[in-house]
N, C-alpha and C positions, 0 to 999 in steps of 0.2 A: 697649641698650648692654651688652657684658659687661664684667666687669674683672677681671682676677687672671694670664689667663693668659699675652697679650703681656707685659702691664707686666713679667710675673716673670720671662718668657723671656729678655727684652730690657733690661731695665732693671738698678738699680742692687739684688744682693740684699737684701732685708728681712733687718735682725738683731731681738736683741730691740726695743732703742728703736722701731723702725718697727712694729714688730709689736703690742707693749702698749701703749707710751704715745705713738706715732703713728700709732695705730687711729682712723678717722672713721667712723661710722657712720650710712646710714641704713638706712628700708624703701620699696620700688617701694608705694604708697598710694593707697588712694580711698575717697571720702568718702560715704553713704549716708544721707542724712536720712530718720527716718520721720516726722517734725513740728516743726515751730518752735514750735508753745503750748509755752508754759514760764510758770510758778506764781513765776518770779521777777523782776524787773521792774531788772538793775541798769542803770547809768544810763552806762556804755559797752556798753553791746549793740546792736548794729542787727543780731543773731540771731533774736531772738523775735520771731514775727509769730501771733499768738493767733487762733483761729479758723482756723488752716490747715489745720484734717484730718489726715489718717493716708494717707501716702503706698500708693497701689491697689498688689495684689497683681504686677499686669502691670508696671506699671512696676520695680516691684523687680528682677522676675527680667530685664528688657529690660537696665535698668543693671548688675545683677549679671553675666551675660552679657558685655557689652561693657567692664566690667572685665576679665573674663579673656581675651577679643580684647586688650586692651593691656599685658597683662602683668605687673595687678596683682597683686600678693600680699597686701599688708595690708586688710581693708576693717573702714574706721572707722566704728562707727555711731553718731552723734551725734544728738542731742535736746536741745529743750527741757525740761527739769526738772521732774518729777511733772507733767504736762501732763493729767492725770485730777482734778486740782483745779479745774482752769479752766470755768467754765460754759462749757456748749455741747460739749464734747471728747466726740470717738463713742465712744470707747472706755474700760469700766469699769479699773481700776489691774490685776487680774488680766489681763484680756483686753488689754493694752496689752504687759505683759512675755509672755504668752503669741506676741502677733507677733513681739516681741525673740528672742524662741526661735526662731522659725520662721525669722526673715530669716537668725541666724546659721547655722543648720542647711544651710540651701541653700544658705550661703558655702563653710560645709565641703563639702559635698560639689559643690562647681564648683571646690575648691582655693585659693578664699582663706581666709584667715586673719581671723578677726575679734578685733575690740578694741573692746568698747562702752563709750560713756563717755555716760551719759544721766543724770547727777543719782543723788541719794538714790537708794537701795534696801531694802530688809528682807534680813537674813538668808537667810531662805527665797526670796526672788526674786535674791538674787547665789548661792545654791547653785542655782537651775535655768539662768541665764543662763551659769553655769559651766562646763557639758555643753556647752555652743555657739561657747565665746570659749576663745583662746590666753589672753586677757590681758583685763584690762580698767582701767579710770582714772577719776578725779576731782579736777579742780585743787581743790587747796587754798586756790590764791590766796594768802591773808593770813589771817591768826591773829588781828585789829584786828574787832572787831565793832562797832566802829563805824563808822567807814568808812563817808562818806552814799553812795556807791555800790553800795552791798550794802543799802540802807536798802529796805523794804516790807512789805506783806504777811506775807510770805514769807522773800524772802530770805534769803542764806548766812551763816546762822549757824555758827557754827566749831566749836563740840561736835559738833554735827550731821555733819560732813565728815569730822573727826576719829574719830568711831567708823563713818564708811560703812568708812573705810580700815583700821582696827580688825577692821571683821566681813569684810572680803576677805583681811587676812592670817588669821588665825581659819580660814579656809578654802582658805589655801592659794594663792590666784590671784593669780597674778603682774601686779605692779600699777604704773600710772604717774599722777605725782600732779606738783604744779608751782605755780611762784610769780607770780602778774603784776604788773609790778614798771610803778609811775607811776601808781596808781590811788588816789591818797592817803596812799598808807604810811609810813611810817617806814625808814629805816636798821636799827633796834633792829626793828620788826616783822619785816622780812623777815630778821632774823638768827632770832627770836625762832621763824618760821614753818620754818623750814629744822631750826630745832632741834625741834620738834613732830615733823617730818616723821623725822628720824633718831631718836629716843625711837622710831617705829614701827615704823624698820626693824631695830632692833636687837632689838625684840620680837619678829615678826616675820618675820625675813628676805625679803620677797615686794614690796619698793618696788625695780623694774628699773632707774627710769633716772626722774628730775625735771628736769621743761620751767621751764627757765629764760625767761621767755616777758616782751616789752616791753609794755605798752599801745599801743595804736594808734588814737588818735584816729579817730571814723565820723561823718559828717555825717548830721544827724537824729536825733542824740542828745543827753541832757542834759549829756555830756563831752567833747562835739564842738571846746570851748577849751581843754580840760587841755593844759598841756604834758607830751610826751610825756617818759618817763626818757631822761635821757642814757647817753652811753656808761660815763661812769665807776660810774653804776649797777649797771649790767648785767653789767661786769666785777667792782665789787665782789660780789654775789651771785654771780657763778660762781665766783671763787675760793673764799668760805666752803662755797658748797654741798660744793665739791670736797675740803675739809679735813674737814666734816661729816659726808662720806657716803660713804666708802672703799668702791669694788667698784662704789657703782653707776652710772650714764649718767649724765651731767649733759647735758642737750639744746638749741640754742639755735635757734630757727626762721630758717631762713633767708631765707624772703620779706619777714620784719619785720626783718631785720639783713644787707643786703649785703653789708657788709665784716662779714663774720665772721671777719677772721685775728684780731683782738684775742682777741674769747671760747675760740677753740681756743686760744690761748696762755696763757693765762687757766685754761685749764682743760675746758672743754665738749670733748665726745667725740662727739655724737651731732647730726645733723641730723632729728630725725623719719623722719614720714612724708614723702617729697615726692612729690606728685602732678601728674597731667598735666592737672588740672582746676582753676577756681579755689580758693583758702582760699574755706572757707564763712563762718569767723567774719570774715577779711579780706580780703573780696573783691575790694578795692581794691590788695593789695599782692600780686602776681603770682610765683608760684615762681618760681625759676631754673630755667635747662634743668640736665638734668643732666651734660652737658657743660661746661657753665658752671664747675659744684659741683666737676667732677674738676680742669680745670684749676687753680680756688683752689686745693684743699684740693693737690695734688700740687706746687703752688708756693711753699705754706707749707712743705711738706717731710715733709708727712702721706701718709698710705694709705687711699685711700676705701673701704667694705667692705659689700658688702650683706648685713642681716641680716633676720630674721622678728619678727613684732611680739611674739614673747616673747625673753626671753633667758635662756638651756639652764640658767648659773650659778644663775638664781633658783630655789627649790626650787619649780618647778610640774609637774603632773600631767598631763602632755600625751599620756599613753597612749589618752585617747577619741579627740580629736582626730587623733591620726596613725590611729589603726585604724581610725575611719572614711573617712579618707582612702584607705587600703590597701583597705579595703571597695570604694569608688568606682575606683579604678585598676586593679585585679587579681583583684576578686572573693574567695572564701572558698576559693579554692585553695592549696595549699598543696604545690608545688613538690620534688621532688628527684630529683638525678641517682643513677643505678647508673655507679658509676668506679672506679677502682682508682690509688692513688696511690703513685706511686714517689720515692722519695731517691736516686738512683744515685749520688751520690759525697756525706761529708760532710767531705773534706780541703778546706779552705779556708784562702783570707788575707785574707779580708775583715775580723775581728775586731771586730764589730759586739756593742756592749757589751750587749744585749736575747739574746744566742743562747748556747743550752747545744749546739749540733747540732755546730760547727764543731767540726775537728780540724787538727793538723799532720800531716803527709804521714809523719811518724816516728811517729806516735802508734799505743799498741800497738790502739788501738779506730778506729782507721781504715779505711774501704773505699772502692772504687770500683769498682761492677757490670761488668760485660763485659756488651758488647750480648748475647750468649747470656743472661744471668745475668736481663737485663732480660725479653728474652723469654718468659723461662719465668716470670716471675711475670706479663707479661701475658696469656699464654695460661691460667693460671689464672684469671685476673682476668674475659677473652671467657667460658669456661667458664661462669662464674658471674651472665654477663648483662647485663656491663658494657659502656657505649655509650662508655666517657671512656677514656679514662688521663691521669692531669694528673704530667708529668715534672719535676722540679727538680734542681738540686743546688748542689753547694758551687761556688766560684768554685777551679777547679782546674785549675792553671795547665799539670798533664798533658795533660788533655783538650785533643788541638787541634780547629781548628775541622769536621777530616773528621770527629770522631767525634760529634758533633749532625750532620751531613747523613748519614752511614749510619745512624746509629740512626732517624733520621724514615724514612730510606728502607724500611730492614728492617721496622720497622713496619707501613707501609704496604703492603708487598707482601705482608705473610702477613696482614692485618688490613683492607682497603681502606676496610671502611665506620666502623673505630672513629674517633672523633674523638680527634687528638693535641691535647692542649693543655698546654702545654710552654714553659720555660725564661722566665725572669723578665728584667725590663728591665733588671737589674744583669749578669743571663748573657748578655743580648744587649748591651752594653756592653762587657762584658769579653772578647766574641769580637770584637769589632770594635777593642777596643785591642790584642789581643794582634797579631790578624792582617793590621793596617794596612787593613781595609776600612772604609768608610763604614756608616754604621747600615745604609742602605739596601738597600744590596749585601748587606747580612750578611741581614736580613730577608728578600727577596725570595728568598735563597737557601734559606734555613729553608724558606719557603713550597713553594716548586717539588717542596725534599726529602718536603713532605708535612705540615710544621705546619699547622694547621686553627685556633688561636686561644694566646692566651696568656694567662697567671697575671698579674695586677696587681699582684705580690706587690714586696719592696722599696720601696713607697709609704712604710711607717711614717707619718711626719706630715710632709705633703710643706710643710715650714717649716724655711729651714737651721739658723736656731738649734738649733732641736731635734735634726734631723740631726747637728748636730756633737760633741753630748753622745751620741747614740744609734749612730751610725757614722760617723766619719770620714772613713773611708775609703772609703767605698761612692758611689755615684754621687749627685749635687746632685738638688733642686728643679727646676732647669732640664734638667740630661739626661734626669731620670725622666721629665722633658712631652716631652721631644725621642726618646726611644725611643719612646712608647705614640703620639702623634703619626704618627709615620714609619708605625709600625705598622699603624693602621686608616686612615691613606691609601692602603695598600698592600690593604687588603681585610683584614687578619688583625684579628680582633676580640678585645676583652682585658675582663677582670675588672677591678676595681680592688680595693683594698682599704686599711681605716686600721688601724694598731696603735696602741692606746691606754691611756693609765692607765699613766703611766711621767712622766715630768717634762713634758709639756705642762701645756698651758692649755684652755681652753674655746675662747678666740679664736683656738689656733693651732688647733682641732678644726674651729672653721667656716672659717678660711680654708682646711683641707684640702680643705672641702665646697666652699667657691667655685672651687677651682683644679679641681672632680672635675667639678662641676657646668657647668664654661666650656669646658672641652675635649670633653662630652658634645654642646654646643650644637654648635661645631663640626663634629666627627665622628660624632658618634651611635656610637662603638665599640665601650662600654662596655656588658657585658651583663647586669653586676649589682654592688651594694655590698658585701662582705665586710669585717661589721665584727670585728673580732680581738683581745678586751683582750690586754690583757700578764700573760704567765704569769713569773710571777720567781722561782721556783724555784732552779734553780742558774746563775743566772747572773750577771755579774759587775757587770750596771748594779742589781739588785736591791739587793746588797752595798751597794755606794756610796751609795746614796740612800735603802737602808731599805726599800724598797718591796715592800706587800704584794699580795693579791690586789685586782685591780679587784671592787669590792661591785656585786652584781647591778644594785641600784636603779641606779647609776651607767650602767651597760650599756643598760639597760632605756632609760634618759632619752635616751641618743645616740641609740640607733634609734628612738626616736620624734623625736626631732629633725632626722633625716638623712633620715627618711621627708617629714616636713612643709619641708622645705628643699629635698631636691632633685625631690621632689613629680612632674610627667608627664615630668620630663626623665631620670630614672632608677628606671625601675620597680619594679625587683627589688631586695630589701635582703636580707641571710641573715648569720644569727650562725653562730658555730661550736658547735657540740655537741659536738667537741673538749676544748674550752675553757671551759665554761658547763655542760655536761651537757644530759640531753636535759630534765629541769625546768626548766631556766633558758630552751632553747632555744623550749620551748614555750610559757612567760611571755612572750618575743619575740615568738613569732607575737599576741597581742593588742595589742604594742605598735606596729608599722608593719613589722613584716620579714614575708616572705608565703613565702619559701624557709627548705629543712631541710638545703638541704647535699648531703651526700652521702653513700654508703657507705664511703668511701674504702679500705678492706681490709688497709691500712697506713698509719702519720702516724709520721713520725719526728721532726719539727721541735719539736713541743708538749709530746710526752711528753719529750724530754731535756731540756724545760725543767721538767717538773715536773707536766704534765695528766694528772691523774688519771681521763677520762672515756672512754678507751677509744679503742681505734683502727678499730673495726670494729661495723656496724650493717648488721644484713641490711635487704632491703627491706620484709621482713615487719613485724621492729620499727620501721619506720620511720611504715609504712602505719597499724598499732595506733597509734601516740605521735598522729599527727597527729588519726585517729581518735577519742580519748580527749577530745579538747577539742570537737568539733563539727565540724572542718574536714574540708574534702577531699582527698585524698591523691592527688596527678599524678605520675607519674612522666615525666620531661621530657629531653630532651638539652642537650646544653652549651649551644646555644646558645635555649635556651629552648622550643623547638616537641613539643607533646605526643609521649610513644609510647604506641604503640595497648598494650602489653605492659605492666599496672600489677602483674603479679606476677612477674618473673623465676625463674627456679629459684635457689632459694636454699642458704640454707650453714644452720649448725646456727648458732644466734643467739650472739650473744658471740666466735665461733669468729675469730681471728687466721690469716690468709692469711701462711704463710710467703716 
C-alpha cells in the first residue's frame, strides 16, 4: 500500500496542524529472533524459552530474504538477554555479538534496516553493533527495583538499564526505550521513570521515540492473573511522557490497544513497527491490517506517514549505513554527465521568496536569449562534448507557446542526437495557463517538438505550508504531481529535486521523500534525486527569517537519509557542486549519493543567489576529484546509460563558456 500521493492529489490539503501535530507514524517491520535463552526470568514473559539455540545461518538469510519479497524495511532483532550466562548456550558472549554483527550486515546489504534490541551490552559490543543498526533500543520498563516481576537471578536492575542507555547516547546511536505500564507499578514510578528517561535525552540527545507499551497478560505465566492497566493508565502516561519529552515519538502499539483514537489524542504520534507476522512478545494479539490503521488514524482526522526505524532529527550517523547501501545498489561508480546549461530568459513574475535570478521585464539587468543567441552557446557547448543541454527560464509571459516548440525544433535539427532536457513543471504550467491547453496537449507537443526528458526543478518541498512561505505564487503540491504525472505517462522522463534548509522541517523533508518515493512506484520516471540546500545570499526569504548557509553535516545527514529511504526505488542521488563545492560534493559520495553532476558550462540561478563554487568543471577535474577518493569515474548520459567516451575534448579547467 502507498500513501501520500492520491490522498494529496485528491484530498483535503495538509497545512501545518496536519503536517506537525497530525503526523502518525509507523515502520513497514519484521521480526528476526536469534534465540529465546534469556539470563532473566520476569514473571510476564512467555518470550524466553532456554535451551533454544541460536537460530542456523540458512534460516536467517531464507527469512531475511523473504522479508524483502514483502516489503519490509525495518528488521527488528530481538533476544533473550545475555543468553551467554545460561548453562548449555553454544555460543561464548563474543561469538554471540559477533553473529549480531553478521545478521545485521546482511540486513543492510538486502536493504533493510536493522534495530536490535537484545539486552545489556558493553561499550565496546554497542560501538561494533553500531556499524550494523540504524538504531537500536532497551525498554526501560520501570525505574521500581523491586517490582517481584523483575525479581531473580539476574533480573532488570535499573542502574544497569540506565547506563546501557547512557553508553548508546555516549556513542551517538539513536535510541528507542519505553515504559510497561500494569506490571505492578506506581503512578509516581512510571512518572518517576519517564523522568529518568528525559534526564537522558537531554544529556544526550539520541532517545527517538519512547514505547508507551500496556502489559498483556500470557497464559503459562506467573502473571497470567494481573489485571491488565486500564485505559486511563495508559492515557495518563502519554500525556506526561508528552510534556516530558518535547521532539520526541511517544509510541503506542497497536495490537495491544485497538481503539488507539484516545492515545493519539492524548498525545502518542507513533505506531511502531507494524508487521505482517505475529508479535513475538504477543503472539496472542494480532496486528491490524494496515488498511485497518489508515482508515482509524484518517478518521481521527490524522495523516498516516511512513518512516525508517531511525529518525533524521536525532543526531545519528547514518553515513555507513547508507554507503553501504549505495555500495550494494550502484556500485563504486561514480556518475556524471558532459552538458551545457542554459538560463534563456531571467524576466519573471513568479516572485518566489528563495530566488536572486528573477527580474522585471524593465529591469535594466534583464534578458531573454533569441533562439540564435541559444544556439550559439549550444554549439559551443556539442563542440566541447556535451551529450545534454538542460534549458530553463523565467516564467515570461513574452515567451508564447511557439517559442519552446521552435527552439526544441531548431535544436533538434542541427543537433539530432544531443538530449534536450528542458523547461520545468512550473514552465510547463504556465504554457498551459497561458495558452488554454491542457497539461497534456502542452507535453505531448513539447515532446513531438523534440523534448527528450525534463528538470524536476520547482519541487522545493512539495508541502503547501512551506510553499506558501516559499512561493505563493508558483504552482501547488498537487499541480507539481499532476505536471510530472502527465509527463512520464507520456514517456518524457524527469529528474526530481528538494530545495532545503530554509523554513522546513525534518517531517516536511520526509514527507517530500514519501510523495517522490510514491510517484516513482507508480511511474518509474524519475531518473535521479537532486538534492539543493538553500543558498540565501541575496535573497529576500533569507532576509526575513535570518537564514544562513545550510551546515554541511546537515546536507550530508539528508542524503544519507534519502539514500536509506528511497533505497531500490530511486537509485541515483546527486548533490550540487554548485552549491557545496566539489569537498562537500565528494564528502556526499561516502554518504549515499553516487552522482557528481555535471559540467554545466554556465549556472545562473545559484550564483545570483550567492554560490561561490563556480559555474564550470571540465571533465578532466571531474574525473581527478572522483579519482582522489578511490571511486570510479563514468561518464554517463542523461538518462543514465554509460558512454563509451570517458575523456571528451576538454576546455582549459576553470575556463567560463560564454
Amino acid at each position: 500500500m502507498s500513501f501520500g500521493v492520491s490522498t494529496l492529489a485528491e484530498g483535503t490539503p495538509l497545512t501545518r496542524d496536519t503536517i506537525l501535530d497530525r503526523l502518525v507514524t509507523f515502520s513497514r517491520s519484521m521480526t528476526l529472533v536469534p534465540t529465546r535463552t534469556c539470563a532473566n526470568a520476569c514473571a510476564y514473559c512467555g518470550f524466553r524459552r532456554c535451551g533454544d539455540g541460536v537460530i542456523r545461518w540458512k534460516e536467517v538469510e531464507q527469512l531475511l530474504q523473504a522479508g524483502v519479497q514483502r516489503g519490509r524495511r525495518e528488521l527488528l532483532i530481538m533476544s533473550g538477554e545475555r543468553p551467554w550466562l545460561v548453562d548449555g548456550f553454544p555460543l561464548s558472549e563474543d561469538e554471540y555479538v559477533d553473529y549480531l554483527h553478521r545478521i545485521g550486515l546482511r540486513a543492510l546489504q538486502l536493504g533493510l534496516l536493522p534495530h536490535t534490541n537484545v539486552g545489556l551490552l558493553s561499550e565496546d559490543q554497542l560501538r561494533r553493533l553500531k556499524e550494523v543498526n540504524v538504531s537500536m533500543g532497551l525498554m526501560l520498563e520501570s525505574t521500581n527495583d523491586r517490582l517481584p516481576a523483575h525479581a531473580g537471578r539476574h533480573g532488570k536492575r535499573v542502574q544497569e538499564r540506565l547506563a546501557h542507555i547512557a553508553r548508546a547516547g555516549a556513542l551517538r546511536i539513536p535510541f528507542t526505550t519505553g515504559l510497561l505500564i500494569g506490571i505492578g507499578e506506581s503512578p509516581d514510578d512510571r512518572l518517576q521513570t519517564l523522568e529518568e528517561i528525559a534526564a537522558l535525552q537531554r544529556r544526550y540527545g539520541h532517545i527517538q521515540e519512547v514505547i508507551i507499551q500496556n502489559f498483556h497478560p500470557k497464559s503459562g505465566t506467573p502473571m497470567v492473573g494481573q489485571t491488565p492497566a486500564d485505559l486511563s493508565a495508559m492515557l495518563e502516561t502519554v500525556r506526561a511522557a508528552r510534556a516530558l519529552l518535547p521532539g520526541v515519538a511517544i509510541q503506542v502499539p497497536p495490537n495491544l490497544n485497538p481503539d488507539f483514537a484516545d492515545l493519539l489524542q492524548a498525545g502518542a504520534r507513533d505506531l511502531g513497527g507494524i508487521s505482517d507476522e505475529p508479535d513475538e512478545i504477543n503472539p496472542d494479539a494480532p496486528w491490524p491490517s494496515l488498511e485497518t490503521i489508515v482508515e482509524k488514524v484518517t478518521l481521527l482526522g490524522f495523516h498516516l506517514q511512513e518512516r525508517l526505524p531511525v529518525h533524521p532529527a536525532v543526531d545519528a550517523h547514518l553515513a555507513p549505513a547508507a554507503d553501504l547501501r549505495r555500495r550494494e545498489l550502484v556500485g563504486d561508480d561514480v556518475t556524471y554527465v558532459v552538458n551545457c546549461n542554459v538560463n534563456f530568459t531571467n524576466i519573471c513574475n513568479g516572485g518566489c521568496a528563495f530566488c536572486a535570478f528573477c527580474r522585471g521585464a524593465n529591469a535594466a539587468d534583464a534578458f531573454c536569449l533569441s533562439i540564435p543567441e541559444i544556439l550559439s552557446k549550444v554549439a559551443r557547448a556539442v563542440a566541447q562534448g556535451a551529450s545534454e543541454v538542460c534549458m530553463q527560464g523565467g516564467l515570461n509571459k513574452e515567451l508564447g507557446f511557439s517559442f519552446y516548440l521552435d527552439l526544441l525544433r531548431t535544436l533538434k535539427r542541427q543537433y539530432p542526437d544531443l538530449h534536450l532536457h528542458a523547461f520545468s513543471p512550473m514552465e510547463v504550467l504556465s504554457l498551459s495557463r497561458r495558452s488554454g491547453h491542457d497539461l497534456r496537449y502542452i507535453l505531448s507537443a513539447l515532446k513531438d517538438a523534440g523534448l527528450d526528458s525534463m528538470p524536476g526543478t520547482a519541487a522545493e518541498i512539495l508541502v503547501d505550508e512551506v510553499r506558501q512561505q516559499l512561493c505563493p505564487t508558483k504552482l501547488s503540491t498537487v499541480e507539481w504531481v499532476e505536471v510530472i504525472r502527465t509527463a512520464h505517462t507520456l514517456g518524457i522522463p524527469s529528474t526530481v529535486t528538494m530545495m532545503f534548509g530554509h523554513v522546513e522541517s525534518w517531517e516536511h523533508r520526509i514527507r517530500h521523500l514519501e510523495i517522490v518515493r510514491n510517484i516513482q512506484r507508480e511511474t518509474g520516471g524519475f531518473t535521479e534525486l537532486v538534492l539543493l540546500p538553500f543558498v540565501p545570499g541575496n535573497t529576500p526569504l533569507a532576509r526575513r527569517h535570518k537564514l544562513g548557509p545550510v551546515p554541511l553535516e546537515e546536507i550530508l545527514q539528508l542524503t544519507a537519509y534519502a539514500r536509506l529511504y528511497l533505497d531500490r526505488d530511486l537509485v541515483n542521488i546527486q548533490n550540487s557542486w554548485v552549491k557545496i563545492g566539489v569537498p562537500g560534493l565528494l564528502r556526499s559520495l561516502t554518504c549515499g549519493a553516487n552522482d557528481f553532476g555535471g559540467t554545466l558550462m554556465e549556472e545562473s540561478i545559484s550564483r545570483s543567489a550567492g554560490a561561490v563554487h563556480g559555474e564550470y568543471l571540465s571533465p578532466a577535474e571531474i574525473q581527478s576529484a572522483i579519482s582522489s577518493i578511490g571511486r570510479v569515474p563514468v561518464q554517463r548520459d542523461t538518462l543514465y546509460n554509460r558512454r563509451l567516451a570517458l575523456t571528451p575534448v576538454g576546455v582549459a579547467p576553470r575556463a567560463s563558456v560564454p
